[in-house]
NUSE-799371 format. One record per atom (N, C-alpha, C): atom name; x, y, z; residue number from 1; residue in one letter. Coordinates in pm, whole numbers, always signed. Atoms other than C-alpha are relative to their C-alpha. Example, Ala and Ser with C-alpha at 12.3 -4.5 7.8 and 13.67 -1.06 7.14 Angstrom:
atom:X:Y:Z:nr:rest
N:+89:-119:+0:1:A $
CA:+1230:-450:+780:1:A $
C:+90:+120:+0:1:A $
N:-82:-119:-6:2:S $
CA:+1367:-106:+714:2:S $
C:-77:+109:+73:2:S $
//
This chain:
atom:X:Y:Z:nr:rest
N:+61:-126:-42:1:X $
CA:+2641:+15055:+7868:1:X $
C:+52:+39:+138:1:X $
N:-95:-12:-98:2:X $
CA:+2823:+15241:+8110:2:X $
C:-133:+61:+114:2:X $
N:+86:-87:-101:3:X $
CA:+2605:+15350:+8476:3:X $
C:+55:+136:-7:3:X $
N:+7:-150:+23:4:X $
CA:+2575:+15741:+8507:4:X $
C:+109:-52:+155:4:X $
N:-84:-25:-65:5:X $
CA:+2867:+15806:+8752:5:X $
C:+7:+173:+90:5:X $
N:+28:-125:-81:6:X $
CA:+2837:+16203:+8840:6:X $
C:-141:+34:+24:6:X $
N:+112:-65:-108:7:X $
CA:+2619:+16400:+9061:7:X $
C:-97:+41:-163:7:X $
N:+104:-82:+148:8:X $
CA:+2500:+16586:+8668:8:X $
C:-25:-114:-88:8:X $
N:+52:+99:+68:9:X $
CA:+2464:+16223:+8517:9:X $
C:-94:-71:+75:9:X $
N:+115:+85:-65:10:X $
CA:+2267:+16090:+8761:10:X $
C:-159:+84:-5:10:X $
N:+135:-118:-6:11:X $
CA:+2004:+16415:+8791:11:X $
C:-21:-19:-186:11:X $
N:+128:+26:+71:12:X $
CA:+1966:+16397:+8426:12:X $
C:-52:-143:-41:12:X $
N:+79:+135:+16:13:X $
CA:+1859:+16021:+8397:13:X $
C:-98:-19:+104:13:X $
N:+104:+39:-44:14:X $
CA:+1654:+16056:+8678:14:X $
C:-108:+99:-40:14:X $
N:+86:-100:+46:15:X $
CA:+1485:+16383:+8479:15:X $
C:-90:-67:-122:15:X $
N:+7:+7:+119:16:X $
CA:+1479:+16165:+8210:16:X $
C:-153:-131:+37:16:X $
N:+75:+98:-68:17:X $
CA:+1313:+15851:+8396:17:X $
C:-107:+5:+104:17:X $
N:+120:+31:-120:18:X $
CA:+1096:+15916:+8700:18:X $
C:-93:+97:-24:18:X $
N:+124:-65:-33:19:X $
CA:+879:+16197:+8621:19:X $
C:-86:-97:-78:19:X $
N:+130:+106:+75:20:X $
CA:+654:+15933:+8373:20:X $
C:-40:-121:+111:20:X $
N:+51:+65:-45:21:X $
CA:+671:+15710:+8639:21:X $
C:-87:+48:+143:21:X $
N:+83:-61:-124:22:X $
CA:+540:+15944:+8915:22:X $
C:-121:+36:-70:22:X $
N:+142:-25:+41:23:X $
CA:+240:+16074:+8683:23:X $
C:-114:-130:+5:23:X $
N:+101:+93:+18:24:X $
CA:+133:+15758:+8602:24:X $
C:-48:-32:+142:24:X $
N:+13:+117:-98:25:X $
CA:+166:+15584:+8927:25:X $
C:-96:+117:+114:25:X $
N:+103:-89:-113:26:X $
CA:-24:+15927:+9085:26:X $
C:-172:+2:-68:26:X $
N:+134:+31:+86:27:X $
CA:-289:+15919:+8791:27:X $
C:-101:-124:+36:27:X $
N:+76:+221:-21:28:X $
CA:-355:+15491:+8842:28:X $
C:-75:+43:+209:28:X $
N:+83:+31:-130:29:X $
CA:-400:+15565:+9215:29:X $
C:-134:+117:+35:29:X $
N:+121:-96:-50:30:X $
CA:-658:+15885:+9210:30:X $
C:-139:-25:-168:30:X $
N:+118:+37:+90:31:X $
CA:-812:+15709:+8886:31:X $
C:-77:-118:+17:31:X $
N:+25:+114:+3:32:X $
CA:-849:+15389:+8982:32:X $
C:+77:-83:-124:32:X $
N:-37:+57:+73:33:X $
CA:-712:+15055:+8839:33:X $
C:-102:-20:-139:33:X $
N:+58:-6:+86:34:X $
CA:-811:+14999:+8502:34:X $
C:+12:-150:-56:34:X $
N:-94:+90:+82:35:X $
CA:-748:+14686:+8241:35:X $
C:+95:-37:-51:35:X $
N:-170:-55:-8:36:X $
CA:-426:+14829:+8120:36:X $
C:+69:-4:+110:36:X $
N:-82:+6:-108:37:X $
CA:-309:+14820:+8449:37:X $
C:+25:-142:+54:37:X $
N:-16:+148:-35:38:X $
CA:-322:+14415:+8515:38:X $
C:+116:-6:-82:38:X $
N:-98:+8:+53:39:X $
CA:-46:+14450:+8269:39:X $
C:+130:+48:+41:39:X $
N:-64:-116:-53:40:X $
CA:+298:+14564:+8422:40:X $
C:+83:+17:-152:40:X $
N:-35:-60:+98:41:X $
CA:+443:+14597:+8037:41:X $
C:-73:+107:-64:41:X $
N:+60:-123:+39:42:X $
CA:+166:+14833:+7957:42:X $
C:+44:+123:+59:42:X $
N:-83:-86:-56:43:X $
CA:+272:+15022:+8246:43:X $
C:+79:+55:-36:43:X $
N:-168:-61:-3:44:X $
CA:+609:+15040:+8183:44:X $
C:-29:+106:-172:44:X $
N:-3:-117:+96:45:X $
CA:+547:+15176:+7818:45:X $
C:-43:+153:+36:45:X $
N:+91:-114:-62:46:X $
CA:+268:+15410:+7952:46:X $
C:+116:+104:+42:46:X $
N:-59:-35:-52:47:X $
CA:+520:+15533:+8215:47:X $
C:+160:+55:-73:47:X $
N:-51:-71:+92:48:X $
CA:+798:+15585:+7937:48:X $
C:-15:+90:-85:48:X $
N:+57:-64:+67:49:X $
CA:+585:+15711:+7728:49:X $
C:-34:+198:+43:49:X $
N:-17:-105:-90:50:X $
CA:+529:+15986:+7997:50:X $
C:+129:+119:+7:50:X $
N:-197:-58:-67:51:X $
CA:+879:+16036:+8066:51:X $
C:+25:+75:-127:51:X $
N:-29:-82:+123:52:X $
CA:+948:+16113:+7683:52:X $
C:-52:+139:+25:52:X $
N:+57:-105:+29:53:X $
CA:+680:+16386:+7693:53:X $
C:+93:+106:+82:53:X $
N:-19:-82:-68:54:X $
CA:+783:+16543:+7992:54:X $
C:+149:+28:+25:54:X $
N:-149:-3:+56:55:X $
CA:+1187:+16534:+7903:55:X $
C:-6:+104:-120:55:X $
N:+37:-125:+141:56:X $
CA:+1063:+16705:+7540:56:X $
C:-1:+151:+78:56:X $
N:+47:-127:-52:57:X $
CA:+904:+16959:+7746:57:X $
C:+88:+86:+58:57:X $
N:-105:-88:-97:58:X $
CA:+1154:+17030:+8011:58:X $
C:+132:+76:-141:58:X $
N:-136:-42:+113:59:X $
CA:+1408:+17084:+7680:59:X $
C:-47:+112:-85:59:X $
N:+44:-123:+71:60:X $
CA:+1195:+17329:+7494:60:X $
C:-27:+118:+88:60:X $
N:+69:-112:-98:61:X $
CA:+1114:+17524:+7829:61:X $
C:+167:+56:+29:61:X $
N:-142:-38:-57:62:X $
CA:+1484:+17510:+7961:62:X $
C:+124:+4:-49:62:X $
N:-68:+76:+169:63:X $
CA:+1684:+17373:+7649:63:X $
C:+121:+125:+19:63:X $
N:-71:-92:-6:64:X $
CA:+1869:+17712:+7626:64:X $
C:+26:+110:+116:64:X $
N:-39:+2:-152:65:X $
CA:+1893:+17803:+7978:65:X $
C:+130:-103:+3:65:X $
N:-124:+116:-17:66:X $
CA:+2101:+17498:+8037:66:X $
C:+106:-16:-91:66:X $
N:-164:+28:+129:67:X $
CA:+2326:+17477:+7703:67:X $
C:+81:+200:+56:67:X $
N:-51:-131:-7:68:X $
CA:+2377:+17857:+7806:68:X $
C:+75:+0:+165:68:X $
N:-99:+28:-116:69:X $
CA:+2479:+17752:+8172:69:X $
C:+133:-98:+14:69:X $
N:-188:+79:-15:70:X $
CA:+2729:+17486:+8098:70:X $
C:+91:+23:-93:70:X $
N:-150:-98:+119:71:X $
CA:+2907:+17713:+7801:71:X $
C:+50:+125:+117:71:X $
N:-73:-100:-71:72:X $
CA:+2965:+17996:+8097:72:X $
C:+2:-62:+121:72:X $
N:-70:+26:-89:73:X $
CA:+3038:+17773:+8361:73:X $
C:+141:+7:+66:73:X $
N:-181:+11:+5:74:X $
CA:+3371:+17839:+8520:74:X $
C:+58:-165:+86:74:X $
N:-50:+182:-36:75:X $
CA:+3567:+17497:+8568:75:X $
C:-110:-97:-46:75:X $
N:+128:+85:+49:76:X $
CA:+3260:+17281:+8483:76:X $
C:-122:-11:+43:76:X $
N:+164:+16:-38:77:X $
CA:+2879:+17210:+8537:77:X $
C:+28:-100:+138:77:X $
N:+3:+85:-108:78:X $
CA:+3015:+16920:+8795:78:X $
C:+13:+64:+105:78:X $
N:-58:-85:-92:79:X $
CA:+3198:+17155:+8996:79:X $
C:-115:+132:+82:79:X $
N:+73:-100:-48:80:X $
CA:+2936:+17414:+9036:80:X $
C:-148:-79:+80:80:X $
N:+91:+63:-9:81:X $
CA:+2683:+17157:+9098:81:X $
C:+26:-55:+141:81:X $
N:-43:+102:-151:82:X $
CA:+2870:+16960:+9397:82:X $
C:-16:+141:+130:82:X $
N:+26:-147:-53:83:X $
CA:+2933:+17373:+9493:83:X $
C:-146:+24:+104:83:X $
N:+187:-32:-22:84:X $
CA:+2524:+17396:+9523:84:X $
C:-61:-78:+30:84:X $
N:+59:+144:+22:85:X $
CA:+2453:+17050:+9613:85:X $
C:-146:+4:-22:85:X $
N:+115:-12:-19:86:X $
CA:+2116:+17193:+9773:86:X $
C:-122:+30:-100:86:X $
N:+76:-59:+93:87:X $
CA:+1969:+17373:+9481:87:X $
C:-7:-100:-145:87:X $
N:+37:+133:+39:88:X $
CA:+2065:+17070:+9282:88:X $
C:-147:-67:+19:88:X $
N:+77:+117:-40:89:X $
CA:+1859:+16823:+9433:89:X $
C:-162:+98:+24:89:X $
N:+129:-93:+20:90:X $
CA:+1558:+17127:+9461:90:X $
C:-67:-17:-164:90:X $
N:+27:-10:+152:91:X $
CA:+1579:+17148:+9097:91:X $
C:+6:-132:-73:91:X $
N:+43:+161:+27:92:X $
CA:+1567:+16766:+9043:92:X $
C:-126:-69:+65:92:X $
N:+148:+13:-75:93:X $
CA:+1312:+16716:+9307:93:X $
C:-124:+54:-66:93:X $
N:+109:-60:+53:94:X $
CA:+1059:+16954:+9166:94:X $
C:+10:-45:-172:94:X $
N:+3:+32:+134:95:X $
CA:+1121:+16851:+8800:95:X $
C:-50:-132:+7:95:X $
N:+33:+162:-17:96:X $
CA:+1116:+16476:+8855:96:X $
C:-110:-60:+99:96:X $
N:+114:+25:-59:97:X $
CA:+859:+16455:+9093:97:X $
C:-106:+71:+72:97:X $
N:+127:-69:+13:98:X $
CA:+621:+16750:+9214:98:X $
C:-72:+56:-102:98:X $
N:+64:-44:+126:99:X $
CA:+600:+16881:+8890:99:X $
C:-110:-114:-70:99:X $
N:+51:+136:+11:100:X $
CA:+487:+16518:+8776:100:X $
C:-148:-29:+82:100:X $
N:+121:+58:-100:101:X $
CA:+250:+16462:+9082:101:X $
C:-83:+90:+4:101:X $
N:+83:-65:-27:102:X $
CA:+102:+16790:+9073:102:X $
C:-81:-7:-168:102:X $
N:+101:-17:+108:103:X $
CA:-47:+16753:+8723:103:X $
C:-37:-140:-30:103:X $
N:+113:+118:-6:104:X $
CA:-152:+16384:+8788:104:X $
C:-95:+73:+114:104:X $
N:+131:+12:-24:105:X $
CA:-347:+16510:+9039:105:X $
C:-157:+136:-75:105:X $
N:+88:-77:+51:106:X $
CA:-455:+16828:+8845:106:X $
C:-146:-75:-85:106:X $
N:+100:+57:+116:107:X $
CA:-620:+16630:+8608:107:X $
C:-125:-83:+47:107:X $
N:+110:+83:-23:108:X $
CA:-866:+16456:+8832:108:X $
C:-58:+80:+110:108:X $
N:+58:-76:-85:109:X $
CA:-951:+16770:+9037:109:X $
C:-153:+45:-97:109:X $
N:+115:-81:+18:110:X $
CA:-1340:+16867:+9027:110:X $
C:+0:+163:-65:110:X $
N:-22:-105:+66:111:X $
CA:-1361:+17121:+8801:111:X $
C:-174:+163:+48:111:X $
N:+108:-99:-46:112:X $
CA:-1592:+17473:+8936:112:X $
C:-128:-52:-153:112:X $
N:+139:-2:+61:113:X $
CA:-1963:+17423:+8817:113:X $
C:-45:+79:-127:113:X $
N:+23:-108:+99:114:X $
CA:-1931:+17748:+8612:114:X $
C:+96:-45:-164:114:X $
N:-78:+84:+145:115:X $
CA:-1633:+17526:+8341:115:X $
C:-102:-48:-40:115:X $
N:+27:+144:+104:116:X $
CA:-1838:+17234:+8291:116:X $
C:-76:+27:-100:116:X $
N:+29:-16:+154:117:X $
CA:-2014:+17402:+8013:117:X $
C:+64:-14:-75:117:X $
N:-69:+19:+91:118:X $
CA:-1741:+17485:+7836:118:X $
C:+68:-151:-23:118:X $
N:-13:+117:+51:119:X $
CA:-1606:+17148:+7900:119:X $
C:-54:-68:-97:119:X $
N:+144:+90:+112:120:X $
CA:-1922:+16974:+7770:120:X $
C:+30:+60:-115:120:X $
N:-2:-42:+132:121:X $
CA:-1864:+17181:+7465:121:X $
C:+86:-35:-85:121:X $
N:-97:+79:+67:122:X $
CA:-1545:+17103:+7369:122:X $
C:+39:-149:-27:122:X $
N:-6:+139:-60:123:X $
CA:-1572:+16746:+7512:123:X $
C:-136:-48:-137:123:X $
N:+45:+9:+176:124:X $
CA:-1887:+16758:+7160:124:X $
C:-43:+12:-78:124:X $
N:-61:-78:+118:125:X $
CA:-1759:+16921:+6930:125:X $
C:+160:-94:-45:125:X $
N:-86:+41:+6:126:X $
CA:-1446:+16673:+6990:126:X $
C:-81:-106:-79:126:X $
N:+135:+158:+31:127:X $
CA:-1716:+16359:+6972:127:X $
C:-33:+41:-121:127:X $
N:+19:-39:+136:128:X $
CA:-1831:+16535:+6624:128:X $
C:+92:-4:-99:128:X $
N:-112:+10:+80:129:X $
CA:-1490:+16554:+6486:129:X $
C:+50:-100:-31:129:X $
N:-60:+168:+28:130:X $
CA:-1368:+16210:+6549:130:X $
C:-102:-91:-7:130:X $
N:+119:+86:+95:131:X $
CA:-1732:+16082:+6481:131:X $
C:+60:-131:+120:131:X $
N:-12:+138:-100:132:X $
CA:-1615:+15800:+6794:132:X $
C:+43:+57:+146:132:X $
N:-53:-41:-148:133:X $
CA:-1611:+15830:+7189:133:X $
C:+92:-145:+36:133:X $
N:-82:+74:-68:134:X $
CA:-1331:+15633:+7349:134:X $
C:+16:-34:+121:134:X $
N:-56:-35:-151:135:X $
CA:-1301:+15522:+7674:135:X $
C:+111:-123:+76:135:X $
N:-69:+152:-66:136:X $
CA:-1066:+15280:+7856:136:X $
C:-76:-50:+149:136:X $
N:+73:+72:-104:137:X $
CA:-1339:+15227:+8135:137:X $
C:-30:-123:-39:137:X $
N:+49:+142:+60:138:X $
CA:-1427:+14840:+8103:138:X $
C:-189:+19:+27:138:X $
N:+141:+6:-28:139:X $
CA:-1788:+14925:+8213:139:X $
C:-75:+118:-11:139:X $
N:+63:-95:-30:140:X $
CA:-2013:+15219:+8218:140:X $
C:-29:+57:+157:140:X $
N:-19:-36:-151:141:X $
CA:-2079:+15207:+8606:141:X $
C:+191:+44:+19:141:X $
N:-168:-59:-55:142:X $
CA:-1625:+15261:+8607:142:X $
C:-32:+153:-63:142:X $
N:+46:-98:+75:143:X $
CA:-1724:+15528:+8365:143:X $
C:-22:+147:+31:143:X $
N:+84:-129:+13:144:X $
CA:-1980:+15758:+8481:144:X $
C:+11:+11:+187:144:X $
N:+84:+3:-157:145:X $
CA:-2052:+15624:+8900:145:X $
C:+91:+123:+90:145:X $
N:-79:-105:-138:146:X $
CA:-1723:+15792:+9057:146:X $
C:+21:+114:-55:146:X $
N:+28:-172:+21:147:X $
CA:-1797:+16117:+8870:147:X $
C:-114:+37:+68:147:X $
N:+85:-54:-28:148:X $
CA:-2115:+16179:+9010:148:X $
C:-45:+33:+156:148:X $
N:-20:-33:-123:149:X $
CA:-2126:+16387:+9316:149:X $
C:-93:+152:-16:149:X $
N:+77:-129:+1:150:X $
CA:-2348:+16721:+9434:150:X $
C:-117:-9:-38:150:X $
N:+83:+59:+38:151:X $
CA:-2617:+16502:+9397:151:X $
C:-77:-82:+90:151:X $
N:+84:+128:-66:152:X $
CA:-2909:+16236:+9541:152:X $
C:+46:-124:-86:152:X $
N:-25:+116:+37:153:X $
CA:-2864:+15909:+9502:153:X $
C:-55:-138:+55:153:X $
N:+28:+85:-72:154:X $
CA:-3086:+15606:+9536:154:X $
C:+7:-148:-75:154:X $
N:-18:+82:+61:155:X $
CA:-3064:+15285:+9495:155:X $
C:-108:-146:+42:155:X $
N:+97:+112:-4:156:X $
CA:-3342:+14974:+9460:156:X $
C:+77:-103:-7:156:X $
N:-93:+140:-19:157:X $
CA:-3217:+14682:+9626:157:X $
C:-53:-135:-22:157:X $
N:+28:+103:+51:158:X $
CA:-3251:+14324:+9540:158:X $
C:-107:-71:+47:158:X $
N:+113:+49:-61:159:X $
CA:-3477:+14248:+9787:159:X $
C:-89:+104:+34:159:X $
N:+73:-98:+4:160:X $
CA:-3694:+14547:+9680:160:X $
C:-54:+114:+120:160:X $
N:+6:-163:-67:161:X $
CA:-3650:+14877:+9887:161:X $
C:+118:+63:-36:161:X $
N:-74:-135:+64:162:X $
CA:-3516:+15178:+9824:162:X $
C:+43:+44:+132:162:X $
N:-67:-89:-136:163:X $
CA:-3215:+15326:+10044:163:X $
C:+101:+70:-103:163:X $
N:-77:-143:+61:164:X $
CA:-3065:+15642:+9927:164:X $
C:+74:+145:+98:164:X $
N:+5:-131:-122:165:X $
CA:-2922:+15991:+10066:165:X $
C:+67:+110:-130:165:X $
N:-79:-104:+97:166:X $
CA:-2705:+16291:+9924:166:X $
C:+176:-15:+10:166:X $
N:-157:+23:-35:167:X $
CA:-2335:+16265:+9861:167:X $
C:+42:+145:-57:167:X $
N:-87:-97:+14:168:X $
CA:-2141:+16585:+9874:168:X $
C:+95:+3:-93:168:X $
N:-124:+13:+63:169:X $
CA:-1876:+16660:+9633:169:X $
C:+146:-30:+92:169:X $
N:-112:+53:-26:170:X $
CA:-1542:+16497:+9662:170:X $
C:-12:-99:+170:170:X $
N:-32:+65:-106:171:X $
CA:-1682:+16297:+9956:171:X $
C:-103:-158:+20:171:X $
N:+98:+124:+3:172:X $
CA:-1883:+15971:+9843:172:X $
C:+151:-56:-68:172:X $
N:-58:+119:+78:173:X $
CA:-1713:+15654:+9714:173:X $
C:-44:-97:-6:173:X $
N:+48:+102:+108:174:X $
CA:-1747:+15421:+9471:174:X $
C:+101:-93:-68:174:X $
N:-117:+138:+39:175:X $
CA:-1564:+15091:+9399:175:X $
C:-14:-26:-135:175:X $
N:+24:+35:+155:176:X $
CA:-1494:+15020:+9040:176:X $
C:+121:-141:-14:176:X $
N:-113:+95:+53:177:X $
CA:-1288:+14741:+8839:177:X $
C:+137:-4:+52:177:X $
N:+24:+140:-32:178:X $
CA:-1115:+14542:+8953:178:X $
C:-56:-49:+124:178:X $
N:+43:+75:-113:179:X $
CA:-1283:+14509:+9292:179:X $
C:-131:+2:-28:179:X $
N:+155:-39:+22:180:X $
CA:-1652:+14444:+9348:180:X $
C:-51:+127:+56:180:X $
N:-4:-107:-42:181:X $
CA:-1876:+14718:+9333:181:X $
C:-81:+19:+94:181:X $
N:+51:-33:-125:182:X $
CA:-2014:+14910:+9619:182:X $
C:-27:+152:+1:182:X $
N:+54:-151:+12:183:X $
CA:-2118:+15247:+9682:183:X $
C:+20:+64:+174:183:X $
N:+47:-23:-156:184:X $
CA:-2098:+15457:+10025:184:X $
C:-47:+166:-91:184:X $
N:+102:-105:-63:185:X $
CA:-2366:+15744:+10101:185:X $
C:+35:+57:+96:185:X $
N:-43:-114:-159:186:X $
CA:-2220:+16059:+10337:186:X $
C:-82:-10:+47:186:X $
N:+93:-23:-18:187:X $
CA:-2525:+16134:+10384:187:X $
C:-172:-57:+18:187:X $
N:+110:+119:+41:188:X $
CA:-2839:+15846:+10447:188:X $
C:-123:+120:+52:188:X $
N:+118:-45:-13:189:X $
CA:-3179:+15962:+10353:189:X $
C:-157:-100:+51:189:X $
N:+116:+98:-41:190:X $
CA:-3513:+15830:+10489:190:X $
C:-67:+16:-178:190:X $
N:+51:-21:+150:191:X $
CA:-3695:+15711:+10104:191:X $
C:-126:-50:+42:191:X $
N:+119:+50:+57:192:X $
CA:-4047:+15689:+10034:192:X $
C:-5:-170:-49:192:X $
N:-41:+138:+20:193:X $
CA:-4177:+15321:+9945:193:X $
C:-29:+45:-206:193:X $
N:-38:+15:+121:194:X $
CA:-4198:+15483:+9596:194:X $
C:+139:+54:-51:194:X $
N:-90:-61:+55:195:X $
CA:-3890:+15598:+9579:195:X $
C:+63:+157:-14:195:X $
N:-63:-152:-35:196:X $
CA:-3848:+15971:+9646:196:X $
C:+69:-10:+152:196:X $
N:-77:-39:-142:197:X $
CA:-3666:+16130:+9924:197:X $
C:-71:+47:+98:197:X $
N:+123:-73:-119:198:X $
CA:-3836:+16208:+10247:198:X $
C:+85:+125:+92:198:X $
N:-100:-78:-86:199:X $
CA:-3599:+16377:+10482:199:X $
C:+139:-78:+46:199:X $
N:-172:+55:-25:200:X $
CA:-3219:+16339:+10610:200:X $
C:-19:-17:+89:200:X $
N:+39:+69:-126:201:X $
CA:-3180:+16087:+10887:201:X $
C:+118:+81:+53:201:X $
N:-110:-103:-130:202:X $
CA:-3027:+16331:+11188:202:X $
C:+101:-95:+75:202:X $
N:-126:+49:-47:203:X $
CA:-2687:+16238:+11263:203:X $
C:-5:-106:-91:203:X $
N:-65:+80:+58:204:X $
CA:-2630:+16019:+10988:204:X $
C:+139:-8:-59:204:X $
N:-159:+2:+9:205:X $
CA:-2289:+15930:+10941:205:X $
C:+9:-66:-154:205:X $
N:+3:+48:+130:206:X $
CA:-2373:+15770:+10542:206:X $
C:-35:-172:+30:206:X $
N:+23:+133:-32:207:X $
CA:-2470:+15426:+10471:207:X $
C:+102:-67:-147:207:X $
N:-81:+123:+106:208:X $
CA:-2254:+15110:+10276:208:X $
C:-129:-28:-39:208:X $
N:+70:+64:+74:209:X $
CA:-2429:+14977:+9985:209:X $
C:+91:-90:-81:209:X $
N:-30:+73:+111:210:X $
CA:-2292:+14691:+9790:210:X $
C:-68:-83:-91:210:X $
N:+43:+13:+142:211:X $
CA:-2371:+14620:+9481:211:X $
C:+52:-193:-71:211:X $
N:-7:+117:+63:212:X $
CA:-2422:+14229:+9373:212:X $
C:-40:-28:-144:212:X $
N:+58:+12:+156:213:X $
CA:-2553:+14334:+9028:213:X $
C:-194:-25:-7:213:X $
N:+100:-3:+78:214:X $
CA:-2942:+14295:+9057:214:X $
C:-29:+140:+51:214:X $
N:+40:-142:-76:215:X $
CA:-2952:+14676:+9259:215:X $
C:-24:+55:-159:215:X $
N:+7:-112:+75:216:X $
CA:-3063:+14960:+9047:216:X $
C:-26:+116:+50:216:X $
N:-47:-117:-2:217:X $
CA:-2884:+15288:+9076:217:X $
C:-70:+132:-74:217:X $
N:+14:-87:+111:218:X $
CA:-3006:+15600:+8986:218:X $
C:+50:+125:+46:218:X $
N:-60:-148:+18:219:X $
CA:-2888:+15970:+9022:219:X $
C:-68:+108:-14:219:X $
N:+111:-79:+17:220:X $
CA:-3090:+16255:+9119:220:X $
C:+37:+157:+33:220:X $
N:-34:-160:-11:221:X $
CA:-3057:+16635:+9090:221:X $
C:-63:+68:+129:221:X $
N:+68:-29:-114:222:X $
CA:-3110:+16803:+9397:222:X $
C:-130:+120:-90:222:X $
N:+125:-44:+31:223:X $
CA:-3493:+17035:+9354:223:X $
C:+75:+173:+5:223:X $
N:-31:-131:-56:224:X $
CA:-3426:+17427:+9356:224:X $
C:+21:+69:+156:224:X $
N:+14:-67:-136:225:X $
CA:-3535:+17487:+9686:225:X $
C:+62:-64:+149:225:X $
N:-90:+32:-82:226:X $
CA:-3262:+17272:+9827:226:X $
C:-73:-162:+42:226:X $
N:+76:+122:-51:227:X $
CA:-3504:+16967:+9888:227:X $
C:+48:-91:-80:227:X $
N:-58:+122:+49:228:X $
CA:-3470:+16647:+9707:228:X $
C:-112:-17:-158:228:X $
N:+95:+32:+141:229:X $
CA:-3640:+16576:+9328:229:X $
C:-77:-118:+54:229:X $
N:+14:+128:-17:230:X $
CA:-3887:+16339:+9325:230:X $
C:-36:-94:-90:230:X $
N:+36:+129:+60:231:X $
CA:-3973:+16010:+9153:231:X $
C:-85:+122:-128:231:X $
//
């Protein structure tokens, strides 16, 4: 097998190769590791697997663009290419890797309040069709915990009290598989000893909670009038 040798053999093997490995490897880090990921042969398929799609794609989008630029090239596609070096390497850059990175991270952007109906709808009506939900989370806390944001949140600790607050969208975190889990709170609330919310401690900067497994988590809708639900 011979190595790619020109400037136009090298751009398309790396069109062909790195955008699957930039999705994935932008997906794994704004999804978190998973079980599949202790594997680096899963990877690598995964990350081929990628690459195929997004090679298909680029060929049905550009397919005849390109067979139509290197039949009216004058002297050859190399020649015009070394010509343009700049617009080259633009048009390899953005194919092979912003295009790639910007729709790993599309896919894990917060979606406006006013979708998630329709989501939910299609999301089942899907669950009805295939009669099975799938998930590759290993747990329910990987699952559901680092979706839930725009919300209260308290949690009963092992040595029975309740410390909770509000976490803002896109600004709480939550440790999942494979590390242990933990939780941080933007926002720390003073809690009742039954468990509701009393008021927001002034100047709180959020509080660490980690999670040894006997805590219990729960998830609370903020009240209409901006206050806190209670118990």
């Amino acid at each position: 097998m011979n190595l790619p040798q020109t400037v136009l053999e090298i751009g398309f093997v790396l069109l062909m190769v790195v955008p699957g490995v930039v999705f994935t490897a932008v997906r794994r880090q704004l999804r978190g590791p998973t079980p599949e990921d202790q594997d680096f042969s899963v990877r690598l398929v995964n990350a081929i697997v990628a690459s195929v799609v997004f090679a298909a794609t680029y060929l049905m989008i550009f397919g005849s663009w390109l067979t139509d630029w290197i039949d009216k090239s004058e002297g050859s596609p190399v020649k015009e290419i070394e010509a343009r070096p700049a617009w080259f390497g633009f048009t390899v850059l953005s194919l092979a890797v912003v295009v790639p990175a910007a729709l790993g991270v599309a896919a894990h952007l917060r979606l406006p309040k006013r979708i998630d109906p329709l989501v939910d709808w299609v999301a089942t009506w899907m669950n009805r069709i295939l009669r099975v939900r799938v998930s590759s989370s290993p747990s329910a806390w990987d699952d559901v915990a680092p979706n839930r944001a725009d919300c209260f949140v308290r949690v009963f600790t092992a040595d029975g009290y309740w410390v909770g607050g509000y976490i803002p969208s896109n600004q709480g975190y939550v440790a999942t598989y494979p590390h242990p889990r933990d939780i941080f709170i933007p926002v720390q609330w003073r809690m009742k000893p039954d468990g509701s919310f009393a008021t927001e401690i002034p100047g709180s900067l959020g509080i660490y909670i980690p999670l040894t497994g006997n805590e219990r988590v729960e998830w609370v809708k903020p009240s209409d009038n901006g206050g806190s639900a209670a118990v």
